[in-house]
N, C-alpha and C positions, 0 to 999 in steps of 0.2 A: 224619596231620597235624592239628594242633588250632590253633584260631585264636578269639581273642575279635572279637564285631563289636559295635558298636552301632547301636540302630537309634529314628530319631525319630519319635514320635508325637504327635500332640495330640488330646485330646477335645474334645467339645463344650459340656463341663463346667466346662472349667479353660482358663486363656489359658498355661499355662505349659508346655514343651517337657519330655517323658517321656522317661527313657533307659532301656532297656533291655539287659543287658549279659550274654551266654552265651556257653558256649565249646560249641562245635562240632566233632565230628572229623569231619572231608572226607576221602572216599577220592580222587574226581576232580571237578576245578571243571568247573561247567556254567554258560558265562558267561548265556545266554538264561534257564536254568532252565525249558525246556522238558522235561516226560519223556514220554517214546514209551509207549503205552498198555501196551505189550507188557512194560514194567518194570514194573509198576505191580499187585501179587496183593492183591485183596481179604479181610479177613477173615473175610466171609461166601461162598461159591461162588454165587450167586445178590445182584445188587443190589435195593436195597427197594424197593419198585413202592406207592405209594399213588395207590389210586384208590376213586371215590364213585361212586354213579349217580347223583346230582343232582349240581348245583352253582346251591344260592339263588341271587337276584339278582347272578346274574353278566354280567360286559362282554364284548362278543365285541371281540378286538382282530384282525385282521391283518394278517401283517407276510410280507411277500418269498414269497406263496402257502401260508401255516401261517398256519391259525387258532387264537389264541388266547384259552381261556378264563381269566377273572379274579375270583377274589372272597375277600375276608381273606388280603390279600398273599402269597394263591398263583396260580401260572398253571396251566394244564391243558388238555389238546387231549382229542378224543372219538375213541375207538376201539372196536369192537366194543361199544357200550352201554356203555360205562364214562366216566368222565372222567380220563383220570391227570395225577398232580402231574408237573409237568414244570419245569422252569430255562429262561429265555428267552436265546436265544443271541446274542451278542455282536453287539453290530447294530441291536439289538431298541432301538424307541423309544417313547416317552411325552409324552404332554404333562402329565400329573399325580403327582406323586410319592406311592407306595401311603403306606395310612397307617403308624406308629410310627417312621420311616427315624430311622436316625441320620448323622451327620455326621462324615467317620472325614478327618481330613488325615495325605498323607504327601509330605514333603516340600513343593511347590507344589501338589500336587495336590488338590481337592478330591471326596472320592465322597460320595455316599449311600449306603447299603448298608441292606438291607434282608429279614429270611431266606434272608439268604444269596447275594443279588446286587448285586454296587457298580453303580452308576450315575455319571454323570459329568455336567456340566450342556452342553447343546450349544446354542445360541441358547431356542430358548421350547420345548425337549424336553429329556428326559433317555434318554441311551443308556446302555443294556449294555455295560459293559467287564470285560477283565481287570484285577485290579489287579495292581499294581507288588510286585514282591519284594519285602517289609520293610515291606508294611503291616500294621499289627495292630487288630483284633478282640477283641470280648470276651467275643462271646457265637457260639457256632456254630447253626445250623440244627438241628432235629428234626432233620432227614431226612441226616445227615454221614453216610459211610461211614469205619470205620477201614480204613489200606491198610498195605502193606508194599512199601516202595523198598530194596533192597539193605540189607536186614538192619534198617532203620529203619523204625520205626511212624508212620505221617503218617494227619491226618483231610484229606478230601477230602470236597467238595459241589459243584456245576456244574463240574467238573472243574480244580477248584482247591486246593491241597494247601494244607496249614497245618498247624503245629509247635505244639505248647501251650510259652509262656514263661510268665515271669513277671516282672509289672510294677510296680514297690513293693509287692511281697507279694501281687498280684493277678493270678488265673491271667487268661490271654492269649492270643489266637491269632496268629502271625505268619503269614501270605503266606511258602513258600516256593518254588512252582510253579505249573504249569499243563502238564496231565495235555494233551499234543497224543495227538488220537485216529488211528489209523492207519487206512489203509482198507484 
């Protein structure tokens, strides 16, 4: 089954509303867009793992018993002498927005997003969220892994999947999931 959608964007560039317009073949609708990790076979058999044994001038943040480290808009927790790059999980709050963020609106929504994680404004913090299905992106993170959902190639980063479009001739990332981890 193929279906055209359209999907609104705006920059923070331009005041004027972007349409986006591809056809899609669906085998079965997932109204949530939740996928069970178990669907979900990476390209590489091993995920990237970066880590440093320093980390310069960095902020210790903690947040719900997880300490976290911070410096040049990555986060990183300490194991066994190492530092690794790590995604701040949904929840995760700030009172300072890291540097370079951009400004992605979908729908009324507004995020920040940032290598690779949106944030939302919540009184004088910004929190960790998932974004909404049919936001788009222009730029993906280093650190994306490419996946495979039922016979389609999707790039994934903090467990969030995205489709490459395109957007008046300008490659794109759409929001199309979020990878639920199973225990």
């Amino acid at each position: 089954m193929a279906f055209t959608t359209e999907v609104s964007s705006q920059s923070r560039r331009s005041s004027t509303t972007k349409k986006v317009t591809r056809t899609t073949t669906v085998k079965k609708a997932t109204p949530s867009r939740r996928i069970s990790s178990t669907k979900v076979t990476y390209k590489r058999p091993t995920r990237k793992v970066v880590s440093v044994r320093n980390v310069p001038n960095r902020k210790v943040i903690n947040h719900n018993g997880q300490r976290y480290y911070y410096n040049n808009n990555r986060y990183y927790t300490y194991s066994r002498g190492r530092y690794i790059s790590i995604a701040p999980k949904v929840g995760f709050r700030i009172r300072t927005m890291p540097a370079h963020y951009k400004r992605v609106r979908f729908n009324t929504i507004n995020y920040y997003y940032v290598s690779g994680i949106f944030y939302t404004q919540l009184n004088n913090e910004y929190e960790v969220v998932d974004p909404k299905v049919g936001t788009i992106i222009y730029e993906l993170p280093d650190d994306y892994e490419k996946v495979v959902i039922d016979g389609q190639t999707y790039y994934e980063y903090a467990n969030i999947l995205y489709e490459k479009v395109q957007v008046y001739g300008t490659r794109a990332y759409e929001v199309v999931g979020v990878i639920e981890l199973d225990n």
